[in-house]
C-alpha positions as CSV (number, residue, x, y, z in Angstrom):
1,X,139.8,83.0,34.6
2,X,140.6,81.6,31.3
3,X,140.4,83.7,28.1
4,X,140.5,81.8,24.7
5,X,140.2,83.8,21.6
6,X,139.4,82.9,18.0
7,X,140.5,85.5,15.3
8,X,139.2,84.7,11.8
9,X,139.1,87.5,9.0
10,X,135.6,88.5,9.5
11,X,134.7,87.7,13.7
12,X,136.6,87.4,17.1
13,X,134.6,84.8,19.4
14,X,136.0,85.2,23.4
15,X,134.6,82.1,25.7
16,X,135.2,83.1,29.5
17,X,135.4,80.8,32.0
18,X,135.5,81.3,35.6
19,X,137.2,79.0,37.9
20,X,136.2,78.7,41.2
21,X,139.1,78.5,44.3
22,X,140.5,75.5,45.7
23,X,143.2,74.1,46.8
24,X,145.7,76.5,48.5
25,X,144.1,79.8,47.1
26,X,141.2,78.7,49.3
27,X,143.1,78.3,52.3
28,X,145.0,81.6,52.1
29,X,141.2,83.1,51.7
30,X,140.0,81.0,54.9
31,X,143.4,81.6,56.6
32,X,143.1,85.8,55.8
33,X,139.0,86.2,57.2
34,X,140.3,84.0,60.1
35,X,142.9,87.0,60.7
36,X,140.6,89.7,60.6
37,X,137.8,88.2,62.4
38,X,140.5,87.6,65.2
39,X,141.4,91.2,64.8
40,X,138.1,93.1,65.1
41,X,137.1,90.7,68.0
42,X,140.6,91.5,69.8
43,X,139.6,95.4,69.3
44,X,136.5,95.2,70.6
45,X,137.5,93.0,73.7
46,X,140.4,96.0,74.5
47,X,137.4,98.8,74.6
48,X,136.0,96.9,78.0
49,X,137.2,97.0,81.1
50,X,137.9,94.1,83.4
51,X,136.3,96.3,86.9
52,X,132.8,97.5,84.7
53,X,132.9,93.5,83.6
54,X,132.4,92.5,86.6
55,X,130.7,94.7,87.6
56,X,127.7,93.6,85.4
57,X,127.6,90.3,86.9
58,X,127.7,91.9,90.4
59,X,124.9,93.9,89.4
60,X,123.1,92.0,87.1
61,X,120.1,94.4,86.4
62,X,120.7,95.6,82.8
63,X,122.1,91.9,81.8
64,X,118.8,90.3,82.9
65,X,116.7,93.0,81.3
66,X,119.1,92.4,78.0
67,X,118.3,88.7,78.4
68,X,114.6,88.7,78.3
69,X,114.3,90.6,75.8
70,X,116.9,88.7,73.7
71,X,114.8,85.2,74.9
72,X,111.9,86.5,76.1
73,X,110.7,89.4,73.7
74,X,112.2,88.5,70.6
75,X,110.7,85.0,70.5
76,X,107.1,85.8,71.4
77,X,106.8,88.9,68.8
78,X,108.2,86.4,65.8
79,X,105.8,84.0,67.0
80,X,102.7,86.8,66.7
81,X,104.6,87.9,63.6
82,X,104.5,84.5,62.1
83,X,101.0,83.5,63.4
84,X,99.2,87.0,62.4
85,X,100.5,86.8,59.0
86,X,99.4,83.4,58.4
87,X,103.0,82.3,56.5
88,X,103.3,78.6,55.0
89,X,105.3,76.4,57.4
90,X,108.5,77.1,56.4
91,X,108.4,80.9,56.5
92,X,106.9,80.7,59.6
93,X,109.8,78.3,60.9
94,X,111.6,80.7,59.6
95,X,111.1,83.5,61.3
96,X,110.3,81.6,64.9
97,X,114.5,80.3,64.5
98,X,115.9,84.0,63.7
99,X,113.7,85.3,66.9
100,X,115.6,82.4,69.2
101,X,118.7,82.7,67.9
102,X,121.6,85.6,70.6
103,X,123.0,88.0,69.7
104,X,126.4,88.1,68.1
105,X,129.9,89.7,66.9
106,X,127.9,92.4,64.9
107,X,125.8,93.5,67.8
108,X,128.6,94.5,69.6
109,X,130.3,96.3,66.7
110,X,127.2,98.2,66.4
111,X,127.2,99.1,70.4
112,X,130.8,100.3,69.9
113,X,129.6,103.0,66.8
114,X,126.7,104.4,68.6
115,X,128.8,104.8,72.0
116,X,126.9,102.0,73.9
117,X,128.3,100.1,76.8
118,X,130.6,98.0,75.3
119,X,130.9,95.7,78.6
120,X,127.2,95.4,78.6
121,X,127.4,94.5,75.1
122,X,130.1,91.9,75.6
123,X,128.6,90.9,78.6
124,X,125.1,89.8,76.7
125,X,127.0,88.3,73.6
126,X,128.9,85.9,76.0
127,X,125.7,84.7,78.1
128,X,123.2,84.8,75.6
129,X,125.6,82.4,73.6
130,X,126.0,80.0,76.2
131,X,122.6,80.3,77.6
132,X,121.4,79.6,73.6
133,X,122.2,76.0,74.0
134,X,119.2,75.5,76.4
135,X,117.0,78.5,76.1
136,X,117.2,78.5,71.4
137,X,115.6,74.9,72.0
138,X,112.7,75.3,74.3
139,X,111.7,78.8,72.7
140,X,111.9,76.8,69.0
141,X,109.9,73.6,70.6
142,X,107.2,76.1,72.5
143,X,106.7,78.8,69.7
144,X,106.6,76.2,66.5
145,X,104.5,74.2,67.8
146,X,101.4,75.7,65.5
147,X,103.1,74.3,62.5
148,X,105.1,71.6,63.6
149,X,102.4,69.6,65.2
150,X,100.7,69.3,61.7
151,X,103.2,67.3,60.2
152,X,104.3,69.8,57.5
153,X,107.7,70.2,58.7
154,X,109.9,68.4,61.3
155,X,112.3,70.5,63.2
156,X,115.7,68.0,64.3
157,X,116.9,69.9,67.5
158,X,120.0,67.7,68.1
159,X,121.3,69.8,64.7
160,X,121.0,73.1,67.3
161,X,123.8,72.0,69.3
162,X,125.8,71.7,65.8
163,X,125.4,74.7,64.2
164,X,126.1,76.7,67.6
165,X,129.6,74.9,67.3
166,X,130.4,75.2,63.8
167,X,129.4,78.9,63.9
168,X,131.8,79.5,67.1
169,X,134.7,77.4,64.2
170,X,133.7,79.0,61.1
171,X,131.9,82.5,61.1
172,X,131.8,82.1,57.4
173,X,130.4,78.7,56.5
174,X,126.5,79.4,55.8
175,X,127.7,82.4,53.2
176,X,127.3,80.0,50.3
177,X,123.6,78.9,51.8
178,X,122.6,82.6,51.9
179,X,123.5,83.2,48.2
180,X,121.9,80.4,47.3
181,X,118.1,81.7,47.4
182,X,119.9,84.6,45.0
183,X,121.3,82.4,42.7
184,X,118.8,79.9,42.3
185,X,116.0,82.7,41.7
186,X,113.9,81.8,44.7
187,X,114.8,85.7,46.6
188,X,112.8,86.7,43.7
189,X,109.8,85.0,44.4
190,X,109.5,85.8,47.6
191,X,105.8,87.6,48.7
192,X,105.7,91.3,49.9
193,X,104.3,90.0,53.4
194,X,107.4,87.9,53.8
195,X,109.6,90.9,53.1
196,X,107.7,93.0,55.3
197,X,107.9,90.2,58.2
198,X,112.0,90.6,57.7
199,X,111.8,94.3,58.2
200,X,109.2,94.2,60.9
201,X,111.4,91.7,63.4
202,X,114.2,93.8,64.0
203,X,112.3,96.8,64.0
204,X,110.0,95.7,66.6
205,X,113.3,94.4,68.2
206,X,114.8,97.7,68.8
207,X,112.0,99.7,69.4
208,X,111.1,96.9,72.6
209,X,114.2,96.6,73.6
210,X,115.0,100.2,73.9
211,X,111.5,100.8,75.7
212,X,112.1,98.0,78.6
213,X,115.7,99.4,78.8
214,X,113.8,102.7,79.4
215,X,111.1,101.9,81.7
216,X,114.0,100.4,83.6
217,X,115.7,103.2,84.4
218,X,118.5,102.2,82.5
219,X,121.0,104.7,81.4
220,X,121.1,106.2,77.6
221,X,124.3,104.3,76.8
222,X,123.0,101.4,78.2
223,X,119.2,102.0,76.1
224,X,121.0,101.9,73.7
225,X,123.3,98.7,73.9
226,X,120.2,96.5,74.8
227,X,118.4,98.1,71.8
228,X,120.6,96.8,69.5
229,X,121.6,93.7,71.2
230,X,117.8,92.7,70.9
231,X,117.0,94.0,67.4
232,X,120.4,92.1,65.6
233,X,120.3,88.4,66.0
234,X,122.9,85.9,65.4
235,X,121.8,84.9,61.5
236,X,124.7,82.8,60.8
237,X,123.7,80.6,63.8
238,X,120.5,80.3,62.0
239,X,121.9,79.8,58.3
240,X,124.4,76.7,59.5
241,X,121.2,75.5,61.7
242,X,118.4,75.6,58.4
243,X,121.9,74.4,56.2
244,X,122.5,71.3,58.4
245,X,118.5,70.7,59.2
246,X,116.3,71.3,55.6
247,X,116.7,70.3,52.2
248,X,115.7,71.7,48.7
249,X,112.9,74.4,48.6
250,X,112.2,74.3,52.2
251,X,115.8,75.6,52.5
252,X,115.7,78.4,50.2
253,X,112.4,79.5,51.6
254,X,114.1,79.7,54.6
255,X,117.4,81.3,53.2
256,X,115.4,83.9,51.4
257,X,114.1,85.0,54.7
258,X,117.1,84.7,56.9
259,X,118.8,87.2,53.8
260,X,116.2,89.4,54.2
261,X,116.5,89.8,57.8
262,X,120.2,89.9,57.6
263,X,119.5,93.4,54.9
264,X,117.0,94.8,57.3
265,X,118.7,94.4,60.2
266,X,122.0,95.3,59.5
267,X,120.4,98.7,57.2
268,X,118.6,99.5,60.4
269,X,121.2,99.4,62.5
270,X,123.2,101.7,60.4
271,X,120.5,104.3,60.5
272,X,120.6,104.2,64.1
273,X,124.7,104.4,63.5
274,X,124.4,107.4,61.2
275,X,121.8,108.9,63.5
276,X,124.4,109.4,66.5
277,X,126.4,111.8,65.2
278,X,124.0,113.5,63.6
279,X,121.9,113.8,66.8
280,X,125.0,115.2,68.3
281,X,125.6,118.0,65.7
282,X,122.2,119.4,65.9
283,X,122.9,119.5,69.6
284,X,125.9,121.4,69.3
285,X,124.1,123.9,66.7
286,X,121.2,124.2,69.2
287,X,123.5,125.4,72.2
288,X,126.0,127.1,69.5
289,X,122.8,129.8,68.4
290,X,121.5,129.7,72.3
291,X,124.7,131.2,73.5
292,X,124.8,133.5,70.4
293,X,120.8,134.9,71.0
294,X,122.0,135.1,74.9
């Protein structure tokens, strides 16, 4: 930040200009989210235990019900989403890539707050990434084919393979694609259906998930985990994937949605976060004024 300033008798002029990092303060930034990325995922790899780990591969039952509905449910309800609503190519695109994309770091966090099974959790993050590099392709190639076979927009699925890579090496490369659509003015122009399409995929993401977990028999801890690990996607994997693939307004269109996902999902999961304890005190006031009546 440089300040100049011009005092005459009669005005003072300031001109502000804002330089942005490089060079070594850029490195000490990169160098200091590396830390604390390394951090939280060291924290959340103590909460699980090595037995209940394996364990889950033993007994597969609420890892395979968490993986259809990460590649099974989640892809087919964007692809309704995006076909009901009738969105332009790009939108539609869009939308289909979030749906494909695992689940991710925040996922798990989110487990953890709520008091889900965190080796569940950490169990579906793992597969779901390494099962993404087969399963993100053929659910892209079967559910954009509407739109793609048009000609309107060409999808280049060896750039998948890339951005799962590059989002494993840099968790924070695709932040300056996400502003972008802010900066540039195009969030703002966004339609209301396209907004309501962002708040709709999670939520129909959680609500599913949690009702297969259900019907399954699954315990609440585990209703829970699965509910979340459906509803929040891995967006970055889909930012560095539109970054690498798309160019000019076909990427913002695609950025604006991917942000508004990101808001939705993320708010939505911290209602469910904030719901928790709150479920638990009205418990405890409901058995606190039975045993007073009794």
């Amino acid at each position: 930040m440089t300040l100049i300033m011009d005092l005459d008798m009669n005005k003072t002029s300031v001109n502000t200009t804002l330089i942005t990092p490089s060079g070594e303060p850029s490195v000490i930034l990169d160098i200091i989210l590396y830390v604390l990325l390394i951090i939280v995922m060291f924290s959340l790899g103590c909460t699980a235990d090595e037995k209940n780990l394996r364990l889950n591969f033993k007994r597969p039952c609420g890892l395979l019900i968490g993986l259809c509905c990460q590649f099974g449910i989640m892809p087919l309800s964007t692809f309704l989403l995006a076909f009901l609503l009738k969105f332009k190519s790009s939108y539609a695109v869009a939308i289909i890539i979030v749906g494909c994309c695992p689940g991710g770091m925040a996922s798990n966090m989110a487990s953890y707050w709520v008091d889900g099974d965190m080796d569940l959790s950490l169990c579906m993050t793992v597969t779901s990434v390494l099962l993404s590099v087969i399963m993100m392709p053929l659910n892209l190639y079967i559910y954009s084919i509407p739109w793609t076979h048009i000609g309107t927009i060409i999808i280049p699925y060896k750039n998948l393979g890339n951005s799962g890579s590059l989002c494993i090496c840099n968790f924070f490369i695709s932040f300056k694609s996400l502003s972008n659509p802010l900066i540039n003015g195009q969030m703002w122009n966004i339609s209301a259906s396209v907004i309501c399409a962002g708040f709709l995929s999670p939520c129909i993401g959680y609500s599913l998930g949690f009702l297969f977990a259900r019907l399954s028999r699954q315990s609440w801890a585990r209703c829970r985990t699965i509910c979340l690990e459906t509803g929040i996607q891995n967006a970055y994997t889909c930012a560095i994937f539109i970054e690498l693939s798309f160019s000019g307004l076909i990427q913002q269109e695609m950025m604006s949605y991917v942000l508004i996902y990101i808001i939705a999902s993320y708010g939505l999961a911290s209602l469910v976060i904030e719901g928790k304890p709150l479920y638990k005190y009205s418990n405890f006031l409901n058995k606190t004024f039975t045993n007073f009546n009794s």
